[in-house]
C-alpha positions as CSV (number, residue, x, y, z in Angstrom):
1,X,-10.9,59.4,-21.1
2,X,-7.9,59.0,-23.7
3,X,-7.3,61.5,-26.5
4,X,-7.6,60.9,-29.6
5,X,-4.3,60.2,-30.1
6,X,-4.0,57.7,-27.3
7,X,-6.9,56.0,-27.7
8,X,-6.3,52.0,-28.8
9,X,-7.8,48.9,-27.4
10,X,-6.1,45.9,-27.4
11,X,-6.9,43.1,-29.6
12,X,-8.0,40.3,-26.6
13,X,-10.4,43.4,-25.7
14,X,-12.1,43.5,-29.2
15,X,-12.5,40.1,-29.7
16,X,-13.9,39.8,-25.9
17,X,-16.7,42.8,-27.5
18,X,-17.0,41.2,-30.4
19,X,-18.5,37.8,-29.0
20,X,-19.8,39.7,-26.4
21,X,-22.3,41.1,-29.7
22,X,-22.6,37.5,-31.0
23,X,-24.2,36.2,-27.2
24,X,-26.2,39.5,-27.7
25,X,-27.7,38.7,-30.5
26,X,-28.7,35.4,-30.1
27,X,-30.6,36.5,-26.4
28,X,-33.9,35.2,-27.2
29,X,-33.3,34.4,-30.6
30,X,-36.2,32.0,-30.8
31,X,-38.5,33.3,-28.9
32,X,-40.2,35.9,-31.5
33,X,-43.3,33.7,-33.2
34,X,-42.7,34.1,-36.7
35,X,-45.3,36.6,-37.5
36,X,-44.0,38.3,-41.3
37,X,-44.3,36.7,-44.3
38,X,-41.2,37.5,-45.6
39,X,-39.6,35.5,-42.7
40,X,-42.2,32.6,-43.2
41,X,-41.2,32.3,-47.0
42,X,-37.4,31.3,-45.9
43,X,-38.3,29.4,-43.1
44,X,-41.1,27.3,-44.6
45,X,-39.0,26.9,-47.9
46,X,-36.0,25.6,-45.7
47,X,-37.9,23.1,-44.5
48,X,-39.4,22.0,-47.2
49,X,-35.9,21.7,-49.0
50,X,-35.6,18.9,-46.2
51,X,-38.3,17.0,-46.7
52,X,-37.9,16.8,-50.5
53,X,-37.3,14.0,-52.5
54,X,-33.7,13.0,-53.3
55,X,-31.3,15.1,-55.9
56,X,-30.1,18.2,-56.0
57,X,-33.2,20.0,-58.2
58,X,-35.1,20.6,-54.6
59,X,-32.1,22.5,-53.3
60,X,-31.9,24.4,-56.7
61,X,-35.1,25.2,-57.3
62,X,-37.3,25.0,-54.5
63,X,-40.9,25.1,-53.2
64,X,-42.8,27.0,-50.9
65,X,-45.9,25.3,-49.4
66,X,-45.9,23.1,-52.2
67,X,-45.4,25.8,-55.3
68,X,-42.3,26.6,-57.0
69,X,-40.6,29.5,-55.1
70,X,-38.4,31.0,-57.5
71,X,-38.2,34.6,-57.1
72,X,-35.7,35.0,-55.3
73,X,-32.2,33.0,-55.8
74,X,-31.9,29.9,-53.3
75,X,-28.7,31.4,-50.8
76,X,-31.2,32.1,-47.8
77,X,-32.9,28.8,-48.1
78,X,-29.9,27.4,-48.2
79,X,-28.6,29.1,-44.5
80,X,-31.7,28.4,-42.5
81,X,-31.6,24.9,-44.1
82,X,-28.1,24.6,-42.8
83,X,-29.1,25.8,-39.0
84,X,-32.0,23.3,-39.5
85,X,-29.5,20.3,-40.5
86,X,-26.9,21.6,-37.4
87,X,-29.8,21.5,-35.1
88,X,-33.3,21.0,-35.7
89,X,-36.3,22.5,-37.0
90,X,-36.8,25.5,-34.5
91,X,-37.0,29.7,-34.9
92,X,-33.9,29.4,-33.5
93,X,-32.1,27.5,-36.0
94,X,-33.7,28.8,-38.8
95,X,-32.2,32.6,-37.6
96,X,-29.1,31.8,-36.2
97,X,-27.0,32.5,-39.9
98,X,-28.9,35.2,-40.7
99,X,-27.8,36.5,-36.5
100,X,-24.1,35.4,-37.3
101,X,-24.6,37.2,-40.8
102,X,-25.4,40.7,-38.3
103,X,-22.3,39.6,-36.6
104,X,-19.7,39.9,-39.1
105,X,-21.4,42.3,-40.9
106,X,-20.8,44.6,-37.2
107,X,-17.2,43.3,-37.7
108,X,-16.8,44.6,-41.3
109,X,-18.3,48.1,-40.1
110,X,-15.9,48.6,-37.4
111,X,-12.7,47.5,-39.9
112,X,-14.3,49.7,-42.8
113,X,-14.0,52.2,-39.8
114,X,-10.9,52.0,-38.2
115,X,-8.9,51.6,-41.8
116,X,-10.7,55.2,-42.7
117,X,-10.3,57.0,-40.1
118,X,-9.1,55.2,-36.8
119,X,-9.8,52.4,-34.3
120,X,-12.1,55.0,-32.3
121,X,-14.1,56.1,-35.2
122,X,-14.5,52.0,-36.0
123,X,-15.3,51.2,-32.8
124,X,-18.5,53.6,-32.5
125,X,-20.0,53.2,-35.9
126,X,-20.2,49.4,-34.4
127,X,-21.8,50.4,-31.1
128,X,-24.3,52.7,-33.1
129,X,-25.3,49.6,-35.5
130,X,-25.7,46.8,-33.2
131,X,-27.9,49.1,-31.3
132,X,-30.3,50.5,-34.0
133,X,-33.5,49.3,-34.4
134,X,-33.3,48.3,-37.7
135,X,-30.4,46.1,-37.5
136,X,-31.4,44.3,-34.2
137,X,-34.8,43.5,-35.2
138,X,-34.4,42.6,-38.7
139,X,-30.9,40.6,-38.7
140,X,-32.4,38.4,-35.9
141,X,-35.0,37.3,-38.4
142,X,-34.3,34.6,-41.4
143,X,-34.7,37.2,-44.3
144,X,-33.2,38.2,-47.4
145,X,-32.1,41.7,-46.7
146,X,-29.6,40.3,-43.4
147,X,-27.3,37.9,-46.2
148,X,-27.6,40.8,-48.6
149,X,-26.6,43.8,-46.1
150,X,-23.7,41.7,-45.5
151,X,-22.5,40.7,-49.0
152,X,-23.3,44.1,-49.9
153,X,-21.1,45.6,-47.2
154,X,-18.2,43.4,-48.0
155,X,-18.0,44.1,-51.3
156,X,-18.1,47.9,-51.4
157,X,-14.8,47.6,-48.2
158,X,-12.9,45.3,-50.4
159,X,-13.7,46.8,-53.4
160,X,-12.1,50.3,-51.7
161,X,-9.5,48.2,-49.7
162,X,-8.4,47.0,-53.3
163,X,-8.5,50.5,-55.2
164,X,-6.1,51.8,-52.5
165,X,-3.4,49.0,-52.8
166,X,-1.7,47.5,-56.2
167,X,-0.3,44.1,-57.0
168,X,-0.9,41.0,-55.5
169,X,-3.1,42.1,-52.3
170,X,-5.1,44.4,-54.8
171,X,-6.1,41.0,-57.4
172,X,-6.9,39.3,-53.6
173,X,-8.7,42.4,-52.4
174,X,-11.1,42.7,-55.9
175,X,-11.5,38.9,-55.9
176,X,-12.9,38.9,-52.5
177,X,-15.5,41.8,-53.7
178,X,-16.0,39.7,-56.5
179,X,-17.1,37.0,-54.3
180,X,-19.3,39.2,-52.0
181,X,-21.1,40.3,-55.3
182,X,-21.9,37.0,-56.5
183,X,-23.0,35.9,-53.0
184,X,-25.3,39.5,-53.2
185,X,-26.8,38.1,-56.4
186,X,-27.4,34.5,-55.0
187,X,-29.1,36.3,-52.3
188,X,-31.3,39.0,-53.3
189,X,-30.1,39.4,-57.2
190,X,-30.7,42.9,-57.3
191,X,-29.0,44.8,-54.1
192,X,-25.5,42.9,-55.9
193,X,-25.3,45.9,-57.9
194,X,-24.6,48.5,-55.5
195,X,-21.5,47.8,-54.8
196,X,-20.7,47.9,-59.0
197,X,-22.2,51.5,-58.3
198,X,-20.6,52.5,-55.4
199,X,-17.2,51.6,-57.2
200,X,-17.9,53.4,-60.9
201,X,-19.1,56.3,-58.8
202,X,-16.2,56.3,-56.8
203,X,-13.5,55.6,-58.9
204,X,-15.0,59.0,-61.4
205,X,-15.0,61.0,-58.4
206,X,-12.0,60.2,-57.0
207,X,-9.9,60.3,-60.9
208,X,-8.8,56.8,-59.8
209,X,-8.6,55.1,-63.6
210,X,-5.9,53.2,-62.8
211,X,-7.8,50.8,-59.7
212,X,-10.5,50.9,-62.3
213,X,-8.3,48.9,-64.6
214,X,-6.8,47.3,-62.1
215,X,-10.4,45.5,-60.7
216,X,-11.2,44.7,-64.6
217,X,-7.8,42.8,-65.1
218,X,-8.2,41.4,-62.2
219,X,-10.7,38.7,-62.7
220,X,-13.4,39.9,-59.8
221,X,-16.3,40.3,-62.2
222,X,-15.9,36.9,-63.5
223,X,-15.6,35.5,-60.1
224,X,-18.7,37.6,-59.6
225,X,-20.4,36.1,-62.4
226,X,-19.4,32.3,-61.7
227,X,-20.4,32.6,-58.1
228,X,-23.7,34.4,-58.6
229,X,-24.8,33.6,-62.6
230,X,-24.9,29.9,-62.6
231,X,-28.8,29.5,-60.8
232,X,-30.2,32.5,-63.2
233,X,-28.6,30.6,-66.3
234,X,-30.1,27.4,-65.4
235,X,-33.4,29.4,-64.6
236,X,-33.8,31.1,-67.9
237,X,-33.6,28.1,-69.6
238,X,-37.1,26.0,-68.7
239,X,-39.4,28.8,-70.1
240,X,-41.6,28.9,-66.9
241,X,-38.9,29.6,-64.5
242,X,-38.1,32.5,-66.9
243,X,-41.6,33.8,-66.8
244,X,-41.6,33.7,-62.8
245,X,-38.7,36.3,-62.9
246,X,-39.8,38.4,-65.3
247,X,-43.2,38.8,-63.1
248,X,-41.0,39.5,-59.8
249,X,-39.4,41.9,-61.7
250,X,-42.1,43.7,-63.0
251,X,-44.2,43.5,-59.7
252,X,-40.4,45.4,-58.3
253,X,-40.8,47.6,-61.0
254,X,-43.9,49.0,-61.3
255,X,-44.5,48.7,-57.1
256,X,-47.6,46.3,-57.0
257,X,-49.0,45.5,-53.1
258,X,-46.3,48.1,-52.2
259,X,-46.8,51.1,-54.4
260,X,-45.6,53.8,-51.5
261,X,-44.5,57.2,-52.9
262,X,-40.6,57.5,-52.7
263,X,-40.6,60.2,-50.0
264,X,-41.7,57.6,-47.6
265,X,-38.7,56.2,-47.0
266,X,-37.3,59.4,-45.7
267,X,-39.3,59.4,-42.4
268,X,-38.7,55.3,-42.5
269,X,-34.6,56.4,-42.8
270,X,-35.0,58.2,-39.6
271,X,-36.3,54.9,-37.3
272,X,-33.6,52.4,-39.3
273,X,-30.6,54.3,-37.3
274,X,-33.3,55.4,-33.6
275,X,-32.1,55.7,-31.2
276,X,-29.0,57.4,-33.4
277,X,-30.8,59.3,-35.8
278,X,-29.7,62.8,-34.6
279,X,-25.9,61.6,-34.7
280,X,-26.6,60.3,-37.9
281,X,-27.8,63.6,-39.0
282,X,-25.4,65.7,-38.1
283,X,-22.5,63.5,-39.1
284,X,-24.1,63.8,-43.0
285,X,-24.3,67.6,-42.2
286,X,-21.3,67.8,-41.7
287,X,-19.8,65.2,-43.9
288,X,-21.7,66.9,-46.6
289,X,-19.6,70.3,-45.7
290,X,-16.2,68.7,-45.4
291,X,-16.5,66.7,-48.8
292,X,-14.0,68.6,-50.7
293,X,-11.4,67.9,-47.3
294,X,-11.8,64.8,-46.6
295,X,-11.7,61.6,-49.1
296,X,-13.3,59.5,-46.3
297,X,-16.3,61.1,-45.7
298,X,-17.0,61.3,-49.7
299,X,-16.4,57.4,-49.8
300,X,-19.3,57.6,-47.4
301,X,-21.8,59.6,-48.9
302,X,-21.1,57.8,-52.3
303,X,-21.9,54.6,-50.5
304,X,-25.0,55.6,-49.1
305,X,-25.9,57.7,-52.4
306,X,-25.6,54.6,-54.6
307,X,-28.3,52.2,-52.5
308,X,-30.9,55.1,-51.5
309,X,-31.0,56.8,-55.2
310,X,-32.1,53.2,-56.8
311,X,-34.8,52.4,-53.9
312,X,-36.3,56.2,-54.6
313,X,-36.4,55.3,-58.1
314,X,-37.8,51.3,-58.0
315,X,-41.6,51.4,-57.5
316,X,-41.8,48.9,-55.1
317,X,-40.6,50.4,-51.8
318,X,-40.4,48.1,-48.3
319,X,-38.8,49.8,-45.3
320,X,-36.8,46.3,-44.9
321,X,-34.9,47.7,-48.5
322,X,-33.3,50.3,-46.3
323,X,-30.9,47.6,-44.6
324,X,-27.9,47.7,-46.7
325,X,-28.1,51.3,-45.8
326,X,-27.5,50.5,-41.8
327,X,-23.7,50.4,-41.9
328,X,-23.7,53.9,-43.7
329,X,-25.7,55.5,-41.0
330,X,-23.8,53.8,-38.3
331,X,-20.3,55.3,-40.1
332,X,-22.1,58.9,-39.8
333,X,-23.6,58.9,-36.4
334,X,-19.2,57.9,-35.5
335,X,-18.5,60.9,-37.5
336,X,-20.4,63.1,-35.8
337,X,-18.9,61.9,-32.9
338,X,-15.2,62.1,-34.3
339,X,-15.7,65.5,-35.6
340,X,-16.6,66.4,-32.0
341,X,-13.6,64.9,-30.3
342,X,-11.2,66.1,-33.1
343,X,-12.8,69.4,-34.1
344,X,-13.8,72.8,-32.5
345,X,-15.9,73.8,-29.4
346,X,-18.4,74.6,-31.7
347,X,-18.6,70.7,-33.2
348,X,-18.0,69.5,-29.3
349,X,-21.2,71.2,-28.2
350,X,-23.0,70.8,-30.9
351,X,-23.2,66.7,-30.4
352,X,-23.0,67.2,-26.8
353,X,-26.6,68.7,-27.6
354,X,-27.7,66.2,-29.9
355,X,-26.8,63.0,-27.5
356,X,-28.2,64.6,-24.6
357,X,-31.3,65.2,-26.6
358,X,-31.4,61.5,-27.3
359,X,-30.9,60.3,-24.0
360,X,-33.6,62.6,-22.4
361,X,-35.9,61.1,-24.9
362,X,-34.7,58.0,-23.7
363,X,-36.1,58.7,-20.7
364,X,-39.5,58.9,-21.9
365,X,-39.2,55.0,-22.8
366,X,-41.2,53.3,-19.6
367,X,-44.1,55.6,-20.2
368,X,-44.5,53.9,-23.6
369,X,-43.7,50.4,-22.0
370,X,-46.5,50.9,-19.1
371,X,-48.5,52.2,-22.4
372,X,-48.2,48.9,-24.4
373,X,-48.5,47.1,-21.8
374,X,-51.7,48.0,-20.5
375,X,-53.1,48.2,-24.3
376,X,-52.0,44.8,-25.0
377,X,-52.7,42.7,-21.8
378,X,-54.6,45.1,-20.0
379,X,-52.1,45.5,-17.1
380,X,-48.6,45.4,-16.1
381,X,-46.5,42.5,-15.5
382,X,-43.2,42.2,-13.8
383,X,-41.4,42.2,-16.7
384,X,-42.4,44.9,-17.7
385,X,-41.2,46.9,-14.7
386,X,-37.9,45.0,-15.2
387,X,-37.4,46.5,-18.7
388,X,-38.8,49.9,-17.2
389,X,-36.1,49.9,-14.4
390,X,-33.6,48.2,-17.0
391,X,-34.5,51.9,-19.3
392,X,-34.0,53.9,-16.3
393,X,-30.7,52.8,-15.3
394,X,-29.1,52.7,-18.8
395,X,-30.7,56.3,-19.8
396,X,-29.5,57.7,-16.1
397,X,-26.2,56.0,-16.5
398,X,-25.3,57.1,-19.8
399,X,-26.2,60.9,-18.2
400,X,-23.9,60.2,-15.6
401,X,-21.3,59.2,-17.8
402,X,-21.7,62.1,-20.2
403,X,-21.4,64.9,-17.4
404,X,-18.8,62.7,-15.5
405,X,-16.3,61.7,-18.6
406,X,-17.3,63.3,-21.4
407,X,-18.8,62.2,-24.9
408,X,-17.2,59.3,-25.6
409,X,-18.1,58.0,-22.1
410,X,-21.7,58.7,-22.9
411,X,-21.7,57.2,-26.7
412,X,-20.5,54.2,-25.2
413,X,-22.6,53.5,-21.8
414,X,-25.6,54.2,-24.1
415,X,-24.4,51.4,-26.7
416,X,-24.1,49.3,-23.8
417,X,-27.4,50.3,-22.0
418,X,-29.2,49.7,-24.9
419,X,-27.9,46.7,-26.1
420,X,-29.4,45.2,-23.0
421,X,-32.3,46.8,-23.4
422,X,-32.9,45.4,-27.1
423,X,-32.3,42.0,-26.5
424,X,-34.7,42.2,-23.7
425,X,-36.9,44.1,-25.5
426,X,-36.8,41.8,-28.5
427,X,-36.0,38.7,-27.0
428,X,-38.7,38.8,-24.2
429,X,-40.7,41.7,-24.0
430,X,-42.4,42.4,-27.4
431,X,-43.6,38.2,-27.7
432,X,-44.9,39.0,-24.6
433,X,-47.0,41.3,-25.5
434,X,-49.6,39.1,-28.1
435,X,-51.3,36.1,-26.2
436,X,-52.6,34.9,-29.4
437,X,-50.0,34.8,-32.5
438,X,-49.6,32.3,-35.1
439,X,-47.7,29.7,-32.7
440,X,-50.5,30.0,-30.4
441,X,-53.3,29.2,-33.3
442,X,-51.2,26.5,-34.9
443,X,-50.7,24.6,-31.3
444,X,-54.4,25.2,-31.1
445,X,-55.6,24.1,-34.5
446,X,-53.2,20.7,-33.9
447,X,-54.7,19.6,-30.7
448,X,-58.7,20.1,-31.9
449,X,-58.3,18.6,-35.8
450,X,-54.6,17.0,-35.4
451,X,-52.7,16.9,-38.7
452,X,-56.1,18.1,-41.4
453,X,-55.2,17.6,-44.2
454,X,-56.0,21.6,-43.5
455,X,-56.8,23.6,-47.2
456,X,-56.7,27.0,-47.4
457,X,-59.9,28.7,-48.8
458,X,-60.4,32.3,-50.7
459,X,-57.6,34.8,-51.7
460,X,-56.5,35.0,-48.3
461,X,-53.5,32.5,-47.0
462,X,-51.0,32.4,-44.4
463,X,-47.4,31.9,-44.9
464,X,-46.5,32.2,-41.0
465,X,-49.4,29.5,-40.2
466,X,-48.4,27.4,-42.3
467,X,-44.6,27.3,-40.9
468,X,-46.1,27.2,-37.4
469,X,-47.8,24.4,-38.6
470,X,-44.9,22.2,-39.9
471,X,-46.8,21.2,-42.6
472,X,-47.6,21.9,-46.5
473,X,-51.5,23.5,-46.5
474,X,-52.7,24.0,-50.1
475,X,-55.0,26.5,-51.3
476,X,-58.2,27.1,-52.9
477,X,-59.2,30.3,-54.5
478,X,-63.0,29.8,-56.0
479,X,-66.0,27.6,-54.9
480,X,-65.5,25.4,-57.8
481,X,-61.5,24.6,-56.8
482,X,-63.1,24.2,-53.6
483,X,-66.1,21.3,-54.4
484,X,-63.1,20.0,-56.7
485,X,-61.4,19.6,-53.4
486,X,-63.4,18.4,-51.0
487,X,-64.9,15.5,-53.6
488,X,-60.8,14.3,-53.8
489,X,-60.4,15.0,-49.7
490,X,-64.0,14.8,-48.0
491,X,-62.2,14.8,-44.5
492,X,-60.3,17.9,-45.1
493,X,-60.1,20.8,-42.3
494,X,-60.9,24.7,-44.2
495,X,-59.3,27.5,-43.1
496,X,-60.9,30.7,-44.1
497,X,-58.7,33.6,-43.2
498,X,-60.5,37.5,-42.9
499,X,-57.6,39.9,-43.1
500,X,-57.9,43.7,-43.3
501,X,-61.8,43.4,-43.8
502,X,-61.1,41.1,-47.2
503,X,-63.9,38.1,-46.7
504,X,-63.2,34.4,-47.9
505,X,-66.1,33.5,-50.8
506,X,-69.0,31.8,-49.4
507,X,-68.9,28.3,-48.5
508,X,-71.0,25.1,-49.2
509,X,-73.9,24.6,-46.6
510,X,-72.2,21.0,-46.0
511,X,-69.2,22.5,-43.7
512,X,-70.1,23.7,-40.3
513,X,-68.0,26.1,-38.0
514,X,-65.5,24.5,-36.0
515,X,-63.3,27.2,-34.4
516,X,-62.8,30.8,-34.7
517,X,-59.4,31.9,-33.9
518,X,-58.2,35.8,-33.5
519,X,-54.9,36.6,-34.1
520,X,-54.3,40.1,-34.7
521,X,-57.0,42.6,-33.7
522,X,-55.3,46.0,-35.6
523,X,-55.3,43.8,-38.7
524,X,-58.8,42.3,-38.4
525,X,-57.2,39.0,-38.8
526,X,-59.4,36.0,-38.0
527,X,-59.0,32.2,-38.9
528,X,-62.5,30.2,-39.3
529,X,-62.1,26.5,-39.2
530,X,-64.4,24.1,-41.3
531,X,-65.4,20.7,-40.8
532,X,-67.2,18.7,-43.0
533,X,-71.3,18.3,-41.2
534,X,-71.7,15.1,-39.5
């Protein structure tokens, strides 16, 4: 393999990996049912922007299943809306910006990369984050966190890009962070701060006052404000939009449905970066040790330190949070490997250990597929024994490669191994594992009852049901909202969901069972239809 010195891929070669990630990616993009809520909120809200009446207000302030949806700004509606106007009203058009939002935010890791260290050092932190499990499964979903991780990302590398120049490039540089901040706020809100953080933090360790005064002269923070500010203006003026964001931030604060104790997301940090975690590790260790040496490896731990520190301290705690945090772990598991290729025999072994390690883990990976398998369907198909012998192959390939040509050789035939392996694995395995889902219920509740009406009944509702339904399916809390109801809508179809043992109120002796419908046996999660009694 080259040195370190001679190491340098041409551009036509980059670009050629770089789509080659994008057709990646998109492998099975719409195959997944859409099974979270948080993807169903976007999705359903999307489409509901679409099917509004006239003017702008539906696009500004939205609705979700026929409530205002205003906790969170409108920029994600807005991007699966778009994939739904540029092709139609599929999974697969509803993800594809939030997929192209992964992809360049793999192309801003790899240039954060390669300007701090080299093209090498860029070129493996991008191999290590396509290829966590974090990043592939969430930024192939229409969520929040895959804009923000992205707008985040951008800001703190222009932000830096901008402290380390002066002039006319540094005013374009901070402008351009001003504009990823404002997008992070029209996002997400929140997560727009940490690259504020990351550059306060920055500039006080690294005594640079001058690029301090330099990004406040420059305009970014107005830019930041005009891009981002305008929707929470407009929101705190009606007096019930107000009150909806001063609930979603106390619910954030004081954790409610999600009150985890912080030290959960240490175990969770470990399975964002899998199968890189022990890379990751060691590239901290020894980031950590080297931080009066090297100004790179401080930028890096100041990045991370700046979005971890606030999630330990917000009450509400989601291992999705964590995203933003992907590039950082990607840019240590490369460091380990730098420090290995640049450093002593001592470094050298050390990650040779810690790779092979993974990759005999690795190895352990059809046992759990024959596992699944059997659990879920009650035998084994052929494709699973296609992703089993896909598993063999990378994991005995990348050995071959890392006793053949070293540990670059084996970083890299493992990247590609396992980039196979996810977007089978995520494209076409996992769905394939769940013969009833919410796609499969929906289809079923259209073809016995048609279009309802359909009302949901008790405390319990489904977000991902109702997307799968293409339709807007109000709910009912109490048996008086419920008579209320039916008087208005005698024909109407109830839905009674039993999730995690939590029963639906009883229900008026004039509906009869129509259907039961099991969707998730772990969960307890059952849908009872209700017709009205002949």
């Amino acid at each position: 393999m080259p040195t370190h010195d001679q190491f340098r891929v041409r551009r036509g070669i980059l670009l050629t990996l770089w789509v080659a990630s994008l057709i990646v990616l998109l492998a099975g993009l719409g195959t997944p049912v859409v099974q979270r809520t948080q993807e169903a909120r976007v999705l359903e809200t999307a489409r509901e922007m679409l099917t509004a009446a006239p003017g702008w207000r539906p696009w500004v302030f939205p609705e979700l299943n026929g409530e205002a949806r205003l906790q969170k700004p409108p920029l994600a509606y807005w991007a699966a809306a778009a994939g739904f106007k540029l092709l139609r009203v599929t999974e697969f058009a509803g993800r594809l910006p939030f997929a192209v939002a992964g992809w360049l935010t793999l192309a801003l890791t790899y240039r954060f990369g390669a300007r701090m260290i080299d093209q090498r050092f860029g070129l493996v932190a991008a191999a290590a984050l396509l290829t966590s499990f974090m990043f592939f499964r969430h930024f192939r979903l229409a969520e929040t966190d895959a804009l923000a991780t992205l707008f985040v990302t951008a800001a703190v590398y222009w932000l830096w890009r901008g402290s380390l120049t002066a002039g006319r490039t540094s005013v374009v540089r901070f402008q351009l962070a001003g504009l990823a901040i404002g997008l992070a706020a029209m996002t997400k809100g929140a997560p727009a701060a940490f690259p504020l953080l990351f550059f306060a933090a920055w500039a006080v360790i690294e005594r640079k006052r001058a690029a301090g005064t330099r990004f406040l002269v420059s305009g970014a923070l107005l830019t930041a404000v005009l891009v981002g500010g305008w929707w929470y203006a407009l929101a705190f003026q009606n007096p019930e939009l107000r009150a909806v964001l001063k609930e979603e931030a106390s619910v954030v604060g004081h954790g409610e449905n999600h009150p985890q104790p912080f030290y959960d997301y240490f175990p969770q940090l470990l399975v964002t970066i899998a199968p890189w975690t022990g890379l990751s590790i060691l590239g901290l260790v020894w980031a950590v040790g080297r931080w009066s040496r090297e100004p790179a490896v401080r930028t890096l731990v100041i990045w991370g330190a700046v979005i971890l520190v606030p999630l330990l301290l917000i009450a509400k705690r989601q291992n999705h949070y964590l995203q933003p945090l992907g590039p950082v772990q990607a840019l240590f598991a490369a460091y380990a490997l730098h420090r290995a290729l640049a450093g002593d025999a001592k470094e050298r072994r050390a990650a040779g250990i810690v790779l092979g390690a993974t990759l005999a883990v690795s190895l352990l990976a059809p046992a759990g597929v024959i596992v699944a398998a059997r659990q879920a369907r009650g035998m084994v198909q052929t494709l699973d024994l296609a992703l089993i012998v896909l598993l063999l192959a990378g994991a005995v390939g990348a050995v071959s490669l890392l006793r053949r040509h070293g540990l670059l050789a084996g970083v890299f035939g493992y990247a590609t191994a396992l980039a196979l392996v996810f977007a089978v694995t995520f494209g076409r395995w996992l769905p394939s594992l769940d013969p009833s889902d919410h796609r499969t219920v929906a289809a079923e509740m259209r073809e016995q009852f048609g279009d309802g009406p359909y009302v949901f009944y008790g405390k319990n509702m489904s977000l991902p049901l109702v997307w799968n339904l293409r339709q807007i399916v109000p709910q009912v809390r109490t048996r008086e909202e419920l008579d209320a109801h039916l008087s208005r809508t005698p024909e109407a179809v109830l839905i009674a969901q039993t999730k995690n043992k939590r029963e639906p109120p009883p229900l008026p002796p004039s509906l009869a069972e129509a259907a039961v419908l099991d969707i998730d046996r772990r969960e307890g999660s059952v849908f009872r239809v209700y017709v009205a009694k002949p």
